[in-house]
C-alpha positions in Angstrom: 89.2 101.3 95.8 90.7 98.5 98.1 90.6 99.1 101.5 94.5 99.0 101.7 94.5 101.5 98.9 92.3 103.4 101.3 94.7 102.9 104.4 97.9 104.5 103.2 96.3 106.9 100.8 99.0 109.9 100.9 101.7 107.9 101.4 104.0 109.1 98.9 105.7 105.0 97.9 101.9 103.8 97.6 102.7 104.9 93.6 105.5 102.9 93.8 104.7 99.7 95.5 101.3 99.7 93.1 103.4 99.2 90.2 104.3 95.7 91.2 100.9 93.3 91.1 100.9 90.1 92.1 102.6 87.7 89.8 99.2 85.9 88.4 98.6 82.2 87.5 96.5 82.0 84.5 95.7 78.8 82.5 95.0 79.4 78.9 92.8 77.2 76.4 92.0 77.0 73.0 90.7 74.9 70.3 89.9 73.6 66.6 92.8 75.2 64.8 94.0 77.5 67.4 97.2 76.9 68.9 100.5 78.5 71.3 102.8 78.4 68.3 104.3 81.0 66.1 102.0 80.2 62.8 99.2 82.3 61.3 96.6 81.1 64.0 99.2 80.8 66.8 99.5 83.0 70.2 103.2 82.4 70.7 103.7 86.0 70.9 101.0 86.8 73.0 102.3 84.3 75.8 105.4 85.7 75.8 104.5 89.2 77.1 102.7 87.7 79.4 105.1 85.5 80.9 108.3 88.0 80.4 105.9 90.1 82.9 106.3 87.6 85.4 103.1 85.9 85.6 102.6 81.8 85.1 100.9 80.8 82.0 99.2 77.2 81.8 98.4 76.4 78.2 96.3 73.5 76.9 93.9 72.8 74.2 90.6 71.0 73.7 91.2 68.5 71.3 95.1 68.1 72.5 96.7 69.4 69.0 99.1 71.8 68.6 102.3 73.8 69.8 103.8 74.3 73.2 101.1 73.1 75.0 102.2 72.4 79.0 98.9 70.6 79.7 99.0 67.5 77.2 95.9 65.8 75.5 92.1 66.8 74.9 91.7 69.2 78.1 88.5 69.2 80.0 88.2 71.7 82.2 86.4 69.8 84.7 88.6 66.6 84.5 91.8 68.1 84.2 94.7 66.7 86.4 95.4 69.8 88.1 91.6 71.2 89.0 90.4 74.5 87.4 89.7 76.6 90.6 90.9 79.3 92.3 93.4 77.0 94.6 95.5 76.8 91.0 94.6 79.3 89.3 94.2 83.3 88.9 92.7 83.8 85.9 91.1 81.5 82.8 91.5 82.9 79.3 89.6 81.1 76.6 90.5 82.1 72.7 87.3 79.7 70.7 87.5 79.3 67.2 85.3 75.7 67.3 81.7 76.2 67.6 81.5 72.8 70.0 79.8 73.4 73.0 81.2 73.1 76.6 79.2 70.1 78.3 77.5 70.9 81.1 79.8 70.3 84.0 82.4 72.1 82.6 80.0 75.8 82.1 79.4 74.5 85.5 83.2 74.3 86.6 84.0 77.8 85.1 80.5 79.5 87.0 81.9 78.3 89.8 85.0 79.6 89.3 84.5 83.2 88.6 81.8 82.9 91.9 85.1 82.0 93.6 86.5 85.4 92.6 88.7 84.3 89.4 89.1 86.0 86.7 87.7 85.2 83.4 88.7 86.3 79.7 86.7 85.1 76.6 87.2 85.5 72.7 86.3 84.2 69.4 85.9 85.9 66.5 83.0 87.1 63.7 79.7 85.3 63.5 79.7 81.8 65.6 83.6 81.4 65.4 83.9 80.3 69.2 80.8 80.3 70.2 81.5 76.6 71.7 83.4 78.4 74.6 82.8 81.7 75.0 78.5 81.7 74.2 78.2 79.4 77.3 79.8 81.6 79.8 78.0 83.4 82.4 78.3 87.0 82.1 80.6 86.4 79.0 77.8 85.4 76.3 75.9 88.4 76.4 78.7 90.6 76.2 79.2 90.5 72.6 77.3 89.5 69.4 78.1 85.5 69.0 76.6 84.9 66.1 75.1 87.9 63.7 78.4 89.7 62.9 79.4 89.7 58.9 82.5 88.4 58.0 82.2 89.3 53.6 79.1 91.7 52.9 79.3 95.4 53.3 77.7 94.8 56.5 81.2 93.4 57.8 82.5 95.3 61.2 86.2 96.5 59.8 88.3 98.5 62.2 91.1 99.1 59.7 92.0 102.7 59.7 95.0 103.3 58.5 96.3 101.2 55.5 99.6 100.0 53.8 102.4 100.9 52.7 100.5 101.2 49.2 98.4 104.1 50.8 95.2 101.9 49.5 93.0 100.4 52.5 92.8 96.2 51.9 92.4 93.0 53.3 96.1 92.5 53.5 96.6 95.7 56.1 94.5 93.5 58.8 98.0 92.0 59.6 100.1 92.4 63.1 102.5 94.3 61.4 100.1 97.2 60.4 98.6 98.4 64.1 95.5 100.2 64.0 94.7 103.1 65.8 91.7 103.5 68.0 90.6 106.7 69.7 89.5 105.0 73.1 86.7 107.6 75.5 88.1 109.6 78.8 86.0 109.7 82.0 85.8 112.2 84.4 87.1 111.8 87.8 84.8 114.5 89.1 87.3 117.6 88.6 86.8 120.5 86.7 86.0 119.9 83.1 88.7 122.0 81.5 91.2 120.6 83.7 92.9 117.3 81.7 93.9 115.8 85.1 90.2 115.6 85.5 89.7 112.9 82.6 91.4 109.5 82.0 90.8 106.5 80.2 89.4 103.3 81.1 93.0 101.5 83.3 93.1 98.8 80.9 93.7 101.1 78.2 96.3 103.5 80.3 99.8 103.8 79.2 102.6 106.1 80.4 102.2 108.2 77.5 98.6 108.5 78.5 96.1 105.8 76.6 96.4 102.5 74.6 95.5 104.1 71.3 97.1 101.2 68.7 95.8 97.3 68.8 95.9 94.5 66.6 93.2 94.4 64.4 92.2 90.6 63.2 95.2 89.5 64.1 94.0 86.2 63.6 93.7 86.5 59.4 97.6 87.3 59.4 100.6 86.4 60.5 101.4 87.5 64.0 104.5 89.8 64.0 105.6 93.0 65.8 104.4 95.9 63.9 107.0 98.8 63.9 107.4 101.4 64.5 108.0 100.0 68.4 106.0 102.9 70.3 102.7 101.2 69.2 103.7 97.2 69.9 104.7 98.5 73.5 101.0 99.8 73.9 99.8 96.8 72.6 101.6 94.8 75.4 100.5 97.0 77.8 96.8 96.8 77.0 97.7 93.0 77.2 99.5 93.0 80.4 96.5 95.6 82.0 93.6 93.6 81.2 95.8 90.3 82.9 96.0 93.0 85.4 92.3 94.1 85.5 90.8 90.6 86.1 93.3 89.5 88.8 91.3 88.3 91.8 90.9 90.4 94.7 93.2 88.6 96.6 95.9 88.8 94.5 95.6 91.7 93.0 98.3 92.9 96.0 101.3 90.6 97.0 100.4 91.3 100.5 103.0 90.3 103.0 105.6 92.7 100.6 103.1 95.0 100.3 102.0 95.7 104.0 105.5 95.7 105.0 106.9 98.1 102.5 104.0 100.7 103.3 104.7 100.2 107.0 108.0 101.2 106.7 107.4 104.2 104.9 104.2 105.1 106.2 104.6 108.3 107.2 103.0 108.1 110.8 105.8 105.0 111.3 108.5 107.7 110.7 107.3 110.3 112.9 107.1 107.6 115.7 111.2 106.3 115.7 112.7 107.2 118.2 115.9 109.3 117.7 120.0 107.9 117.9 121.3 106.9 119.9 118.6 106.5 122.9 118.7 109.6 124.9 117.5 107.2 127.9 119.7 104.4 128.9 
């Protein structure tokens, strides 16, 4: 817990205030066929809930090809114009498809970067699909199986649970429009066991009705639209907007000159201390 969590614990607008993070500056890359439009293999969607949330999204792409990128050409992320560090930005999410290594100096730049306190989000997809980006990470590469995982045997790592509209499970119920429901584990916060207050899920898979239990499954091998019916697409956004939420550096994770004003204000303590009006004294 943060120290300024720690501080005002109590205070009954702490709940309040928490609910407003620090707007976060996050730069975005991809590459191969990969892009920020609204095709098959676009994340046009995905952006959007990010920045409707407030936050800053930087997109750019490794070989400079195509949509809506705001950071033209083949980006390097140790050459780039504007200088990947924590001085520009919050957070660095990487979706690979191309299995072309980083060079050298640029694992170096992004190292360096999450040693700096930056956040750092990595994907690709089965077997070595982008394994040029997120294989070379530290931390990141041995977080998940970059090379082994089937895409076509019966060996093949499916998540799809629920099928069409056909009742009949198939490839075709792997699209955005078909969520898929996962049963994510509670922890215990140390209270009694039969109590519920005493378990909750991991915070990037919390929700006001209580967990995340709906993603996207593949989304990639589809088009990308909003499944329905809307409960589910809102917990997908929020397990989106939590995990932007979850790697914000520690120094912005709280927009501190609001912050520490706000909780002075109502601090408690600060109440009791004003003095009444008017003065009785002169």
């Amino acid at each position: 817990m943060h120290n300024l969590e720690l501080q005002f614990r109590g205070n009954r607008f702490w709940e309040i205030i928490w609910k407003f993070p620090c707007p976060q500056k996050i730069l975005m890359v991809t590459d191969s066929s990969l892009d920020f439009g609204a095709g098959g293999f676009g994340l046009s969607e995905f952006v959007s809930i990010i920045t409707n949330a407030g936050h800053t999204v930087a997109t750019a792409h490794r070989n400079g090809s195509g949509l809506n990128l705001t950071i033209p050409g083949n980006f390097n992320l140790t050459t780039a114009a504007t200088a990947v560090t924590t001085a520009h930005y919050d957070q660095i999410w990487l979706f690979g498809f191309s299995t072309t290594t980083l060079s050298a100096p640029e694992q170096a730049t992004i190292a360096q970067f999450m040693q700096s306190g930056g956040g750092v989000f990595a994907t690709g997809d089965h077997e070595t699909i982008g394994a040029g980006m997120g294989a070379n990470i530290p931390r990141v590469r041995t977080m998940r199986n970059w090379s082994t995982i089937p895409m076509v045997n019966p060996n093949r790592h499916d998540t799809v649970l629920d099928p069409g509209a056909n009742n009949v499970k198939q490839f075709q119920d792997q699209a955005y429009a078909i969520p898929q429901r996962i049963y994510p584990m509670s922890f215990s916060n140390g209270g009694p066991d039969n109590v519920g207050s005493s378990w909750s899920v991991h915070p990037v898979l919390r929700h006001l009705s209580g967990a995340v239990d709906y993603l996207p499954d593949h989304p990639h091998e589809s088009e990308c639209l909003a499944p329905t019916p809307a409960p589910e697409y809102r917990k997908i956004q929020r397990y989106f907007l939590n995990t932007v939420r979850w790697l914000a550096p520690r120094g912005r994770r709280l927009c501190w000159p609001f912050l520490q004003v706000a909780l002075v204000r109502f601090d408690f303590e600060i109440a009791e201390l004003r003095l009444p009006e008017p003065h009785p004294c002169p």
